[in-house]
C-alpha positions as CSV (number, residue, x, y, z in Angstrom):
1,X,-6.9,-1.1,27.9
2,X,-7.4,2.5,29.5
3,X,-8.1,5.0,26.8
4,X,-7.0,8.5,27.6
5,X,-8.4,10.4,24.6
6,X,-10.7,8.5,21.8
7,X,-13.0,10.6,19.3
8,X,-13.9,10.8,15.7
9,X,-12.5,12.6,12.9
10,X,-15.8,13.4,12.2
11,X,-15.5,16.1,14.9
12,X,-11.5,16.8,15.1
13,X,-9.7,17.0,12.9
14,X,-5.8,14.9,12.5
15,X,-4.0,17.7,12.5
16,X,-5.8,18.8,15.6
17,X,-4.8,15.6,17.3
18,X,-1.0,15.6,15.9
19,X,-0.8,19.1,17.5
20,X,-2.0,18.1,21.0
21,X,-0.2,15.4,21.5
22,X,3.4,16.2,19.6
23,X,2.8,20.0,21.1
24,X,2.1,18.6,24.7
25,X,5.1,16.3,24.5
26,X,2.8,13.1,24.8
27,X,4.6,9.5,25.1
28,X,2.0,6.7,24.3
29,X,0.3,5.0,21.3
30,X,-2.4,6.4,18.5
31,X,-4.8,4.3,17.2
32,X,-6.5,5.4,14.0
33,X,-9.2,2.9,12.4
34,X,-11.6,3.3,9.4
35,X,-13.7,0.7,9.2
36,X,-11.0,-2.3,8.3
37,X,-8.4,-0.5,7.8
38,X,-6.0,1.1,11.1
39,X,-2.8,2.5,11.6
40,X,-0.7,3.1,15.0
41,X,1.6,5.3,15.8
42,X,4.2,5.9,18.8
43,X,4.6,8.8,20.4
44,X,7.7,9.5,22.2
45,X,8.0,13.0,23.7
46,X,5.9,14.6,20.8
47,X,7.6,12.7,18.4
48,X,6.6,10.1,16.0
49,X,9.3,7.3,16.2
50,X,7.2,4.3,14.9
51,X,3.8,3.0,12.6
52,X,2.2,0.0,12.0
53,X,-0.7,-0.7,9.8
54,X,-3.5,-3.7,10.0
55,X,-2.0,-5.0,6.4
56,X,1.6,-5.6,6.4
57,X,4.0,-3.0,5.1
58,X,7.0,-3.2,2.6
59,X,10.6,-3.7,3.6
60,X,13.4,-1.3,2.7
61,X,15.0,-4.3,0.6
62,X,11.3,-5.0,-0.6
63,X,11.0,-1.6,-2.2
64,X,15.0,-1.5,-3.6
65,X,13.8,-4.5,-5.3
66,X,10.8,-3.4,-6.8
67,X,12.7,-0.5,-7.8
68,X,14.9,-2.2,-9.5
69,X,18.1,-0.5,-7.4
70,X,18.9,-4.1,-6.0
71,X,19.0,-7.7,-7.3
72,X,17.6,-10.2,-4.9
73,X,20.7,-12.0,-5.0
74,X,22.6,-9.2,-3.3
75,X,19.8,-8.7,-0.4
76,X,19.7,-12.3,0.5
77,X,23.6,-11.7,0.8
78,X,23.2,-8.7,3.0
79,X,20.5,-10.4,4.8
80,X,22.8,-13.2,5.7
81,X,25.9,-11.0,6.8
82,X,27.1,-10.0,10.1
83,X,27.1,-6.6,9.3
84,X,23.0,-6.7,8.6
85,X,22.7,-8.2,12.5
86,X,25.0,-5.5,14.1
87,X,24.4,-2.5,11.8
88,X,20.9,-3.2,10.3
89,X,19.9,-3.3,6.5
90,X,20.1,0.1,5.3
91,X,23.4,0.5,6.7
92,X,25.1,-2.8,5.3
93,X,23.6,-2.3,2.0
94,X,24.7,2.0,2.4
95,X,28.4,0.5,3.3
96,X,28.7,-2.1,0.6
97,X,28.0,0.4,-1.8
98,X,25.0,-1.2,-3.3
99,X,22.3,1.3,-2.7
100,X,22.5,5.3,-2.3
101,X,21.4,7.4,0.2
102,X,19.1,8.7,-2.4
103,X,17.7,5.4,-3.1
104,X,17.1,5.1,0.5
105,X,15.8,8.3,1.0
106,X,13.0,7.5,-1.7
107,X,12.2,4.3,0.4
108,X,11.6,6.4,3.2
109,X,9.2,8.8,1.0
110,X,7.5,5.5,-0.5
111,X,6.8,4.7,3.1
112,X,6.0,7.8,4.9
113,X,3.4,8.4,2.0
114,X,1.8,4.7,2.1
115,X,1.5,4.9,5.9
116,X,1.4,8.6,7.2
117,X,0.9,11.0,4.3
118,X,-2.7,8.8,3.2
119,X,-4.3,9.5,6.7
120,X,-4.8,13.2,5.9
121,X,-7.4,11.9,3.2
122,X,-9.2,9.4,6.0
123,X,-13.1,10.9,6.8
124,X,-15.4,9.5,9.7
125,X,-12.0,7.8,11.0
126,X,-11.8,6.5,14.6
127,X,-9.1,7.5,17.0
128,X,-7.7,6.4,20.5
129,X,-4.7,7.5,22.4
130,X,-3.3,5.3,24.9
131,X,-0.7,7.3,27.3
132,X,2.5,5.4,28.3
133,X,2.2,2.6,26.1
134,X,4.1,1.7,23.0
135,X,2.7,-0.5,20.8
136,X,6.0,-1.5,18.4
137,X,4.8,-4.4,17.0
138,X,4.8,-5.3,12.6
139,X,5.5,-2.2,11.8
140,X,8.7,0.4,11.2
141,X,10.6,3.3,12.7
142,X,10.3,6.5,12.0
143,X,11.4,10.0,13.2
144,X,9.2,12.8,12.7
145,X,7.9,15.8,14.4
146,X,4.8,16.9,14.5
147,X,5.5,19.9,12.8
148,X,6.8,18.7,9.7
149,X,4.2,15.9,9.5
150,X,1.4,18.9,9.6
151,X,2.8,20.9,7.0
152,X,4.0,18.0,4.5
153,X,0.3,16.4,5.0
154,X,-1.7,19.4,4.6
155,X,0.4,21.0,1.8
156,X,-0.3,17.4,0.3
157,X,-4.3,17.3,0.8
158,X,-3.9,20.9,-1.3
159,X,-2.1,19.4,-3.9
160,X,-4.1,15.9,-3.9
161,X,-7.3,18.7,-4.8
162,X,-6.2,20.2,-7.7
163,X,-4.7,17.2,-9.6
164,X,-7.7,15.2,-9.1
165,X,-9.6,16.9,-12.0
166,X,-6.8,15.2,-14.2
167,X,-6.3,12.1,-12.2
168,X,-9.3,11.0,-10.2
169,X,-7.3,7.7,-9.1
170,X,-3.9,6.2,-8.7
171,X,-5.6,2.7,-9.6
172,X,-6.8,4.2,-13.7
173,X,-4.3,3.3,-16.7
174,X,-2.9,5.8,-18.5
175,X,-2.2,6.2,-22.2
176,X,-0.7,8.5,-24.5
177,X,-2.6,10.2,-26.6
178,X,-2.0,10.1,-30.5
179,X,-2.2,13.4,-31.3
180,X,-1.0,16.0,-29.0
181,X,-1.4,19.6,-29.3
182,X,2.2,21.1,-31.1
183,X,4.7,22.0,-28.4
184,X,2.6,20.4,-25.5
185,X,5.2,19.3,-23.7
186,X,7.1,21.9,-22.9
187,X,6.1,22.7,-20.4
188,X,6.8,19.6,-18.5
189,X,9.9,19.0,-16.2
190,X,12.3,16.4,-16.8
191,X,10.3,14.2,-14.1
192,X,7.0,14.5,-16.4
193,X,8.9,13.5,-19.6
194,X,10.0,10.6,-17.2
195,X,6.5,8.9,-16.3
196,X,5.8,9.8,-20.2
197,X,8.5,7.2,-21.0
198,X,7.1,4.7,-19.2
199,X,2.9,5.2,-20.1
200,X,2.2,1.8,-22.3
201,X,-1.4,1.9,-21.8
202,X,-1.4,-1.0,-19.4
203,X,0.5,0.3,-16.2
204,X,-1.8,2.3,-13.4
205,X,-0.7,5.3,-11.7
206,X,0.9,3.5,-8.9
207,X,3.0,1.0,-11.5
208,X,4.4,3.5,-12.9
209,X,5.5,5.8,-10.0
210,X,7.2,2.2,-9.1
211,X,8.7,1.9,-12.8
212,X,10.3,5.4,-12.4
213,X,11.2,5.4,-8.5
214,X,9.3,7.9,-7.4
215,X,6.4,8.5,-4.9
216,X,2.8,7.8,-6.1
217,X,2.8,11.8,-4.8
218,X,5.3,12.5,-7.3
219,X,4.3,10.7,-10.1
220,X,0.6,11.8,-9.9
221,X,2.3,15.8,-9.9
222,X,3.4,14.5,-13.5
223,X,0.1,12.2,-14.8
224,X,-1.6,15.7,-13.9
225,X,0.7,17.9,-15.2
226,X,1.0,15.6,-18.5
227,X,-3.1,15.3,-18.8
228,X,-3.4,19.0,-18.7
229,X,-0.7,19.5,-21.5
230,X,-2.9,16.8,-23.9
231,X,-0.4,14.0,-23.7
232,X,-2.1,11.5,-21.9
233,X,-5.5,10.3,-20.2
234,X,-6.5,8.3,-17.5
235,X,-8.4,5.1,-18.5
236,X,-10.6,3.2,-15.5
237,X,-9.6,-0.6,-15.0
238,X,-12.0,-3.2,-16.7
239,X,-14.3,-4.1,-13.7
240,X,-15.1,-7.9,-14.7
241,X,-11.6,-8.4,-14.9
242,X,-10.9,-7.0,-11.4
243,X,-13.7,-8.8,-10.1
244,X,-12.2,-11.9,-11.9
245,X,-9.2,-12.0,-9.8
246,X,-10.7,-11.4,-6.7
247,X,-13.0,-14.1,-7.1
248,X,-10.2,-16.2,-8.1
249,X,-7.8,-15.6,-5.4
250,X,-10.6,-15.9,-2.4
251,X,-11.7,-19.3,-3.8
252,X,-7.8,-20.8,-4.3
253,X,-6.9,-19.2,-0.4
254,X,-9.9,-21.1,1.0
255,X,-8.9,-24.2,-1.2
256,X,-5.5,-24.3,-0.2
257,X,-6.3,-23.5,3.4
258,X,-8.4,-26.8,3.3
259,X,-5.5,-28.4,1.4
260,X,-3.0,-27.1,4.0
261,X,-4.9,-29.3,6.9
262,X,-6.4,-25.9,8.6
263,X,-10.6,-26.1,7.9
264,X,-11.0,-23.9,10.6
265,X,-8.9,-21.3,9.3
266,X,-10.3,-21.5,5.6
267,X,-13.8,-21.5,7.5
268,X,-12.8,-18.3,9.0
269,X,-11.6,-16.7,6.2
270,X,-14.8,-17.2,4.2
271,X,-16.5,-15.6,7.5
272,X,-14.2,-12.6,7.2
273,X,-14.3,-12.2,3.8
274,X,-18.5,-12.3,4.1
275,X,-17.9,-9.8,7.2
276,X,-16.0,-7.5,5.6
277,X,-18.5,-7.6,2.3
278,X,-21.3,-6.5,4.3
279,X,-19.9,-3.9,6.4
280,X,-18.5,-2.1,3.4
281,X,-21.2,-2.3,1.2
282,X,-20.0,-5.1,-0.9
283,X,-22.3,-8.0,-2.6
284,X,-19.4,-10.7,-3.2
285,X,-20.6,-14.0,-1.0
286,X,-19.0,-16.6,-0.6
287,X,-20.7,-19.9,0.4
288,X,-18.4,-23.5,0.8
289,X,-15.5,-22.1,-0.6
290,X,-17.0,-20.9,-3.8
291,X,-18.1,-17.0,-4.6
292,X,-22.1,-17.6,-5.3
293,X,-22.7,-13.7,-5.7
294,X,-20.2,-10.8,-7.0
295,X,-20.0,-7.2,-7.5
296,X,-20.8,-7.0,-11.1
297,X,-23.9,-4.6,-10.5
298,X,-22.7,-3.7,-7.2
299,X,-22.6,0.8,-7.2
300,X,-19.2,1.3,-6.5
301,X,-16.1,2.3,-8.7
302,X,-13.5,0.4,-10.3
303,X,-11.0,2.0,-8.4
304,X,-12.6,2.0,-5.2
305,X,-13.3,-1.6,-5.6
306,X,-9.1,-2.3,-6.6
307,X,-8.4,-0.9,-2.9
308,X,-11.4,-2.4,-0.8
309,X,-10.0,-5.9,-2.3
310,X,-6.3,-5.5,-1.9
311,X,-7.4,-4.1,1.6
312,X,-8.6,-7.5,2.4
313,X,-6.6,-9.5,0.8
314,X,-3.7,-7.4,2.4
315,X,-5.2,-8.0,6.3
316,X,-5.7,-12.1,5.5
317,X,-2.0,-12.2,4.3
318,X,-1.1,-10.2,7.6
319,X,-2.9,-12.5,9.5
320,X,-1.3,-15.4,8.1
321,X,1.9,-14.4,8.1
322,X,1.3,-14.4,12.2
323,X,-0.1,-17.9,12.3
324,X,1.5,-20.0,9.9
325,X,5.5,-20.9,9.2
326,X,6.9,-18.5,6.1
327,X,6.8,-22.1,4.0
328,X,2.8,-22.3,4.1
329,X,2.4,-18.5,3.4
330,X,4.3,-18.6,0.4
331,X,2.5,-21.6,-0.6
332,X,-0.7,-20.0,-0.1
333,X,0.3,-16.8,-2.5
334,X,3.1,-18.0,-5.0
335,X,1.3,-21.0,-6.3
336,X,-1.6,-18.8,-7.4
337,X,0.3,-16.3,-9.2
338,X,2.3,-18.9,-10.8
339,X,-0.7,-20.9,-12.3
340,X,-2.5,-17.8,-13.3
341,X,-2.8,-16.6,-17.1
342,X,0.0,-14.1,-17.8
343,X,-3.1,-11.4,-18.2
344,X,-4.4,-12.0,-14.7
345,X,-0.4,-12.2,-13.4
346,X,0.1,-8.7,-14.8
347,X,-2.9,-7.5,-13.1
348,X,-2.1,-9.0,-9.7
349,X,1.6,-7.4,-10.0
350,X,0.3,-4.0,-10.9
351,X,-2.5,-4.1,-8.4
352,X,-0.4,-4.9,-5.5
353,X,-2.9,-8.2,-4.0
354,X,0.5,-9.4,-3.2
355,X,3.9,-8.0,-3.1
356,X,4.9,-10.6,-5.9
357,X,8.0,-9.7,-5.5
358,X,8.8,-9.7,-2.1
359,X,7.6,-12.9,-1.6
360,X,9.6,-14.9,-4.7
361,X,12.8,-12.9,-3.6
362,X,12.8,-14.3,0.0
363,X,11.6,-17.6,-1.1
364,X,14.1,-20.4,0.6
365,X,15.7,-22.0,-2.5
């Protein structure tokens, strides 16, 4: 590959590279990598017009489900339709009258903030720029300018700063408190009386920006807003139990792998997973399919530790879904969640290893 720019963030800054090359009028491919994690994005004529990411991202009917703005039954319908292969998804399911543009629009948001919005808050981050090649592979379309990607994503950084005081992570419970201060919330906006309704002292930040359709963005505005009023606090996940379920799903993949006929591959995966332990600082080991050493003492938060996991656990299920037929991917992830204690199910849902949902909806029956 010949390289045409490639630097650090470390000594420019993102917004200094999404202003030369969406100023410039640049037509190639950006590749942006912090340690495991990466993200590219094409550039056509200044514009961005497509992202992909090393773990595999959500589908518009994906997020409607989660949503709950569309029953499975209806996407594998529209899925199946003519209209889906001549129009595309959005605009069957816009036509039918089964989704809004609104709903849409908030899948769009959910994306854009998942994918895009998050690298304004990547440090000592790798980047590459490869003129006249587009790299449109696993990922989605998009159509942004620069512009507008600068402004939303530093206004956002601003924002992300002054509610972190009140909510330090997305990945912390929340729960009401028992005695609020008289007249606290009045202050708070219809939206914030919203993510109130849903706090039951078990769903994290990002469950409940899910539970009430709105951004993680959007629903930590509220958790912030709803902290400083003396409604509710943020709790930290129970590390054991975290480390539990990591420990649990490594050890069933590799076992299944090995069940599965592919050795190699479960060999490879306990390589990875003993790679990517040691170059982020990790102590989890595994040795013949089995963990032999966790993170229970290791220095690192709770919260931190939720996203290096699902980080892994997210580029393994990417992986697989490249190498093996949709049947032996969904065997490798549904038949865990299905044998798990309800506790450890609700943990996996709300924690996002998998996209439970995704993957049971578009199961073939």
């Amino acid at each position: 590959m010949s390289v045409d720019l490639e630097g650090s963030l470390r000594c420019f800054s993102l917004t200094d590279i999404l202003q030369l090359l969406g100023f410039s009028g640049q037509t190639g491919t950006l590749t942006l990598s912090q340690g495991w994690n990466s993200r590219t994005i094409c550039f056509e004529k200044g514009r961005l017009t497509y992202i992909a990411a090393a773990t595999r991202l959500p589908t518009v009917g994906e997020l409607l489900i989660r949503a709950g703005k569309l029953e499975p039954a209806r996407l594998r319908v529209a899925l199946a339709s003519a209209e889906y292969a001549s129009h595309g998804l959005a605009a069957t399911l816009l036509e039918w009258g089964w989704v809004s543009e609104q709903d849409l629009k908030r899948c769009r948001d959910q994306v854009l903030e998942e994918t895009i919005y998050s690298l304004f808050l990547w440090r000592n981050c790798r980047f590459t720029f490869e003129s006249g090649v587009l790299s449109k592979v696993g990922g989605l379309a998009v159509d942004l300018t620069t512009e507008r990607l600068i402004i939303d994503g530093t206004r956002r950084v601003d924002e992300w700063i002054a509610i972190s005081p009140y909510v330090p992570s997305m990945r912390m419970t929340f729960r009401r408190l028992s005695s609020p201060p008289e007249g606290a919330d009045a202050q708070c906006s219809e939206q914030d009386r919203q993510v109130l309704a849903h706090i039951d002292g078990r769903r994290d930040g990002v469950a409940l920006a899910l539970a009430c359709g709105t951004t993680q963005f959007e629903a930590a505005r509220s958790l912030a807003q709803l902290a400083r009023a003396g409604l509710a606090r943020a709790v930290p996940p129970d590390k054991s139990r975290i480390i539990e379920l990591f420990n649990f799903l490594v050890e069933s993949i590799y076992v299944k792998l090995c069940m599965f006929g592919y050795a190699r591959i479960a060999a490879e995966f306990q390589e990875e997973l003993n790679r990517f332990s040691q170059g982020n600082k990790l102590k989890v080991t595994m040795r013949a399919g089995k963990v032999t050493l966790s993170d229970l003492d290791t220095m690192i938060e709770p919260t931190a530790l939720i996203d290096l996991y699902k980080l892994f656990i997210a580029i393994q299920q990417n992986r697989f879904s490249k190498m093996f037929e949709p049947e032996v991917v969904h065997g490798l992830v549904e038949g865990l969640y299905l044998h798990l204690s309800p506790e450890l199910q609700e943990l996996l849902r709300m924690y996002e290893f998998y996209q439970i949902e995704g993957l049971l909806v578009l199961s073939t029956e």
